[in-house]
N, C-alpha and C positions, 0 to 999 in steps of 0.2 A: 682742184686736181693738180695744176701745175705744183704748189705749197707739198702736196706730198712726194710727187716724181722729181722734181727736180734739183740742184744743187741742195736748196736750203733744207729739202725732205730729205735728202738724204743724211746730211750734216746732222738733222733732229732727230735720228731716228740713230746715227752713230752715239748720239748722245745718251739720247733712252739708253742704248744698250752696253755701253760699253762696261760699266761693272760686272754684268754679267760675261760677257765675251773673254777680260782679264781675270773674270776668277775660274772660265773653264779651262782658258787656255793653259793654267798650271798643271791641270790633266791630260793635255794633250800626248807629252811624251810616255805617259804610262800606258796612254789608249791606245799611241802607234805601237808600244811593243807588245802590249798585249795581243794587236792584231797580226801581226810578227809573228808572234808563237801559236796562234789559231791556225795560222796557212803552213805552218812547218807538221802540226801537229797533224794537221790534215794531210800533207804531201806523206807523211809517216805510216800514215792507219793505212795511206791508199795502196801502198806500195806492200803494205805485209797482207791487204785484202786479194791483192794480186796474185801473191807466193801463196796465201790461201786456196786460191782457185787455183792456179799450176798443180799444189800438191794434191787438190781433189778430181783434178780433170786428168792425170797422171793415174791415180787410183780408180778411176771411173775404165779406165780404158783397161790397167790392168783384170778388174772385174770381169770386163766385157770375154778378156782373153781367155780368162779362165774357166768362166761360164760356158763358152764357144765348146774350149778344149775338152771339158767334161760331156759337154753332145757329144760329139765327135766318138768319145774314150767308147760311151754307152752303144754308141749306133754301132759302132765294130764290136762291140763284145754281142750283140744281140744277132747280126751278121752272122757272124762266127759260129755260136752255139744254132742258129735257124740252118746252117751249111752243115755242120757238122751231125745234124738230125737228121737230113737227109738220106743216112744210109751207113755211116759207119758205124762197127760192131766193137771194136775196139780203138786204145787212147788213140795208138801209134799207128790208126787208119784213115784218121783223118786227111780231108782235103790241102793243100799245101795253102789254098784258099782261106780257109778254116782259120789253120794254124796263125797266117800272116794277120788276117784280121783279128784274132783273139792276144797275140801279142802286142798290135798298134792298140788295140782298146786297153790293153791293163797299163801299156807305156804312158797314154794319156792319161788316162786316170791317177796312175803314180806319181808322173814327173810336172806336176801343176806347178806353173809359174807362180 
Protein backbone atom coordinates (compact mmCIF):
# COMPACT_ATOMS: atom_id res chain seq x y z
CA UNK A 1 0.00 0.00 0.00
CA UNK A 2 2.58 2.45 1.20
CA UNK A 3 4.78 1.38 -2.62
CA UNK A 4 1.56 2.93 -4.39
CA UNK A 5 0.59 6.19 -2.22
CA UNK A 6 3.51 7.24 -1.48
CA UNK A 7 6.50 9.34 -2.93
CA UNK A 8 7.98 6.37 -4.80
CA UNK A 9 3.97 5.52 -6.24
CA UNK A 10 3.74 8.45 -7.07
CA UNK A 11 6.98 9.07 -9.01
CA UNK A 12 5.95 5.36 -11.00
CA UNK A 13 3.02 6.19 -11.86
CA UNK A 14 4.39 9.87 -13.38
CA UNK A 15 6.43 7.65 -15.17
CA UNK A 16 3.90 5.07 -16.60
CA UNK A 17 2.18 8.21 -17.72
CA UNK A 18 3.96 10.72 -18.87
CA UNK A 19 3.97 10.01 -22.78
CA UNK A 20 0.73 9.95 -22.59
CA UNK A 21 0.13 13.29 -20.54
CA UNK A 22 2.98 15.19 -23.24
CA UNK A 23 1.32 13.89 -26.10
CA UNK A 24 -2.26 15.24 -24.93
CA UNK A 25 -0.92 18.17 -23.59
CA UNK A 26 -0.18 19.45 -27.46
CA UNK A 27 -3.99 19.55 -27.52
CA UNK A 28 -4.49 21.25 -24.73
CA UNK A 29 -4.69 24.79 -26.27
CA UNK A 30 -7.04 23.84 -29.14
CA UNK A 31 -9.41 22.27 -26.32
CA UNK A 32 -9.13 25.57 -24.13
CA UNK A 33 -10.37 27.53 -27.29
CA UNK A 34 -12.53 25.40 -28.32
CA UNK A 35 -14.13 25.53 -24.93
CA UNK A 36 -13.89 29.32 -25.44
CA UNK A 37 -16.18 29.41 -28.27
CA UNK A 38 -18.79 26.78 -26.86
CA UNK A 39 -19.59 29.39 -23.87
CA UNK A 40 -19.52 32.48 -26.28
CA UNK A 41 -21.54 30.52 -28.57
CA UNK A 42 -23.89 29.58 -25.94
CA UNK A 43 -23.94 33.22 -24.19
CA UNK A 44 -25.07 34.20 -28.08
CA UNK A 45 -28.06 31.58 -28.65
CA UNK A 46 -28.99 32.75 -25.04
CA UNK A 47 -29.33 36.12 -25.51
CA UNK A 48 -31.20 36.01 -29.17
CA UNK A 49 -33.49 33.07 -27.16
CA UNK A 50 -34.33 36.05 -25.00
CA UNK A 51 -35.17 38.61 -27.81
CA UNK A 52 -37.16 35.58 -28.97
CA UNK A 53 -39.29 35.43 -26.12
CA UNK A 54 -39.50 39.53 -25.71
CA UNK A 55 -40.75 39.53 -29.27
CA UNK A 56 -43.45 36.63 -28.70
CA UNK A 57 -44.44 37.87 -25.17
CA UNK A 58 -44.79 41.37 -26.81
CA UNK A 59 -47.05 39.74 -29.61
CA UNK A 60 -48.89 37.58 -27.07
CA UNK A 61 -50.20 40.57 -25.18
CA UNK A 62 -50.80 42.51 -28.42
CA UNK A 63 -53.16 39.39 -29.22
CA UNK A 64 -54.76 39.41 -25.92
CA UNK A 65 -55.53 43.34 -26.68
CA UNK A 66 -56.97 42.77 -29.74
CA UNK A 67 -59.03 39.85 -28.89
CA UNK A 68 -60.39 41.78 -25.73
CA UNK A 69 -61.21 44.86 -28.03
CA UNK A 70 -63.10 42.88 -30.63
CA UNK A 71 -65.58 41.52 -27.34
CA UNK A 72 -65.98 44.63 -26.41
CA UNK A 73 -66.64 46.17 -30.39
CA UNK A 74 -69.43 42.96 -30.63
CA UNK A 75 -70.94 43.41 -27.04
CA UNK A 76 -71.76 47.29 -27.99
CA UNK A 77 -72.87 46.65 -31.44
CA UNK A 78 -75.30 43.72 -29.90
CA UNK A 79 -76.32 46.41 -27.04
CA UNK A 80 -77.04 48.75 -29.39
CA UNK A 81 -79.22 46.93 -32.08
CA UNK A 82 -81.12 44.88 -28.59
CA UNK A 83 -81.88 49.13 -27.51
CA UNK A 84 -82.58 50.28 -30.64
CA UNK A 85 -85.46 47.10 -30.97
CA UNK A 86 -86.85 48.31 -28.25
CA UNK A 87 -89.26 50.67 -29.85
CA UNK A 88 -87.93 52.87 -32.54
CA UNK A 89 -89.75 53.18 -35.75
CA UNK A 90 -87.32 54.95 -37.48
CA UNK A 91 -83.10 55.41 -38.24
CA UNK A 92 -83.02 59.05 -36.63
CA UNK A 93 -85.24 57.75 -33.56
CA UNK A 94 -83.09 56.04 -31.93
CA UNK A 95 -82.07 56.08 -28.31
CA UNK A 96 -78.76 58.53 -27.99
CA UNK A 97 -77.97 55.14 -25.90
CA UNK A 98 -78.29 53.20 -28.97
CA UNK A 99 -76.53 55.36 -31.24
CA UNK A 100 -73.26 55.82 -28.51
CA UNK A 101 -73.04 52.15 -28.28
CA UNK A 102 -73.29 51.26 -32.03
CA UNK A 103 -70.65 53.82 -32.73
CA UNK A 104 -68.05 52.56 -29.78
CA UNK A 105 -68.83 48.97 -31.30
CA UNK A 106 -68.03 49.68 -35.12
CA UNK A 107 -64.88 52.19 -33.55
CA UNK A 108 -63.63 49.01 -31.90
CA UNK A 109 -64.17 46.76 -34.31
CA UNK A 110 -62.37 49.08 -37.05
CA UNK A 111 -59.62 50.73 -35.28
CA UNK A 112 -57.83 47.12 -34.00
CA UNK A 113 -54.57 47.58 -32.71
Amino acid sequence: MKERSGPPGLIKAVREQAPDLLEQSSELPVLIMDAIQQVKHIKDFSEQQRSTLDMLARELRKERTTSRQTWLGLAALILAIVIAAEGAQWFLDLPVSSWLLGITGIYLLAHKR
